[in-house]
C-alpha positions in Angstrom: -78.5 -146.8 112.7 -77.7 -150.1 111.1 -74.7 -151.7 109.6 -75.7 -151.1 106.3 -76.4 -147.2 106.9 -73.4 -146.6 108.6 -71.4 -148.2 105.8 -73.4 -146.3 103.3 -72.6 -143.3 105.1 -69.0 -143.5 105.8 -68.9 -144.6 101.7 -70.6 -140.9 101.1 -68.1 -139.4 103.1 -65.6 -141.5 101.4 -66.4 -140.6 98.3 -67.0 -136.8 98.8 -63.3 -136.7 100.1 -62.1 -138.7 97.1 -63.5 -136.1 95.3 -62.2 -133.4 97.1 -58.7 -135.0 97.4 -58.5 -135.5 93.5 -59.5 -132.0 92.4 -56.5 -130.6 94.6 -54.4 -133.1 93.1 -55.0 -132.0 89.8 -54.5 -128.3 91.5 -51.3 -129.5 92.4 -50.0 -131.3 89.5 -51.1 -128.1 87.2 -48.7 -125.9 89.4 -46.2 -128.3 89.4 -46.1 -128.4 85.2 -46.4 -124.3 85.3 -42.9 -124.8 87.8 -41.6 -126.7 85.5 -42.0 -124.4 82.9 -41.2 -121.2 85.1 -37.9 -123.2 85.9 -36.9 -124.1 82.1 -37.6 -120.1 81.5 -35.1 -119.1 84.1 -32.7 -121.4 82.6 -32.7 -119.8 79.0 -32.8 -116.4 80.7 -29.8 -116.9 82.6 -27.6 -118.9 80.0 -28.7 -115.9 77.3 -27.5 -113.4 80.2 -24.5 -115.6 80.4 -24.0 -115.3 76.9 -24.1 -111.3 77.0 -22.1 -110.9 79.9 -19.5 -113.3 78.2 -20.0 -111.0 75.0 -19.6 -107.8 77.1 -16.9 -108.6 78.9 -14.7 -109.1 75.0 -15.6 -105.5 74.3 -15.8 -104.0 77.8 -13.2 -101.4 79.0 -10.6 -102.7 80.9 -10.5 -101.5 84.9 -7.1 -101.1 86.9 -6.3 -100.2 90.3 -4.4 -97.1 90.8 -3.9 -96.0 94.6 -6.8 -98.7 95.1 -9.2 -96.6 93.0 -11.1 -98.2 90.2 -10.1 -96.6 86.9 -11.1 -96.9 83.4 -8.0 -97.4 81.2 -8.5 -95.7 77.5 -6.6 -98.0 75.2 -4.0 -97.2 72.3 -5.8 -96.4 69.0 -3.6 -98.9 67.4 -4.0 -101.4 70.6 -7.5 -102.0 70.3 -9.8 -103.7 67.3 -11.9 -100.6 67.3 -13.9 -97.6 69.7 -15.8 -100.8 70.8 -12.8 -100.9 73.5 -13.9 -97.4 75.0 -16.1 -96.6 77.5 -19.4 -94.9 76.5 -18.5 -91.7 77.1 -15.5 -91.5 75.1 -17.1 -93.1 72.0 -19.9 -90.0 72.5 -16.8 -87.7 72.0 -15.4 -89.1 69.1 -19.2 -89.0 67.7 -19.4 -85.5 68.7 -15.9 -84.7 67.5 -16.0 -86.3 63.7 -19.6 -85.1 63.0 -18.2 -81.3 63.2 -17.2 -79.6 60.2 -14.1 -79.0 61.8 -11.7 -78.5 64.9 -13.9 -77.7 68.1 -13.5 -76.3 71.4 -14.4 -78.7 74.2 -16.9 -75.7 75.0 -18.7 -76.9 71.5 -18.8 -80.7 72.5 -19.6 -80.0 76.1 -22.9 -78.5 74.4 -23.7 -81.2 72.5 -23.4 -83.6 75.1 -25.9 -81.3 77.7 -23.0 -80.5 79.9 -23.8 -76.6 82.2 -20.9 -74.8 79.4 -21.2 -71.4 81.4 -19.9 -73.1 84.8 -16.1 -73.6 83.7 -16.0 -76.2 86.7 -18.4 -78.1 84.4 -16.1 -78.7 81.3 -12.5 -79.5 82.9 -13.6 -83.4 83.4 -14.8 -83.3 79.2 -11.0 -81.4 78.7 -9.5 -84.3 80.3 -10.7 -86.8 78.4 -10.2 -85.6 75.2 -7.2 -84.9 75.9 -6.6 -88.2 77.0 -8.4 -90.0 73.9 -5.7 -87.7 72.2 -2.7 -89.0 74.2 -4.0 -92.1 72.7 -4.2 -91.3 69.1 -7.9 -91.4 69.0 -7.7 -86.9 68.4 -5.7 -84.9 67.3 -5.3 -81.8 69.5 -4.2 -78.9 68.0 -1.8 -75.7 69.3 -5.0 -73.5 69.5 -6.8 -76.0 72.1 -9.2 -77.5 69.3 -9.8 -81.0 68.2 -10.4 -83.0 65.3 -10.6 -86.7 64.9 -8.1 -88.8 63.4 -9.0 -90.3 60.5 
């Protein structure tokens, strides 16, 4: 093989790997661009989430320690700007309560909320909250054991 033919050859194989190397550059660069984007997406996704969590934590119930156990502290009626201060639960009661046509049993709003009502065991946690929320003005409980909402 002459000069010439082994410089023509070794150009080929030059050239063939030029081609080869710039198609998996462009591979690479067009990942690199969909990183980019990917990474500009996480951004907005985490300073939105940053934003709800900053907007949950104004309404979110406030949590104590008591005999280092986590508990849920039900606010004051006249503490708070609104129910937006209780726990989800507790706002379902008050639903439950003011859409009756008047005082219920905790029996009634143990049904409407799905609770087992023919397993007593079932209703004493729904008692004691609503009587709680009614330590707290949020009810009104009444001599015969009923409830009503405070208006």
């Amino acid at each position: 093989m002459s000069e010439l033919e082994r410089i023509t050859a070794r150009r080929s194989e030059l050239d063939a790997l030029a081609e080869e190397l710039g198609k998996r550059l462009r591979e690479v660069e067009a990942e690199r661009e969909e990183l980019v984007i990917a990474e500009r997406v996480l951004h907005r996704l985490a300073e939105q989430d940053q934003v709800v969590a900053e907007a949950a934590a104004l309404v979110a119930p406030v949590n104590a320690q008591v005999a280092g156990r986590a508990v849920l502290l039900v606010p004051h009626r006249g503490d708070e700007p609104g129910e937006t201060a209780l726990p989800g639960d507790y706002r379902r009661i008050l639903q439950i309560v003011r859409a009756a046509d008047g005082p219920v049993q905790v029996r009634a709003v143990g049904e409407e909320s799905g609770l087992e009502v023919v397993v007593r065991g079932k209703l004493e946690p729904l008692r004691a909250k609503m009587t709680k929320l009614a330590d707290r003005g949020w009810l009104h409980k009444r001599p015969d054991g009923r409830f009503t909402a405070r208006r």
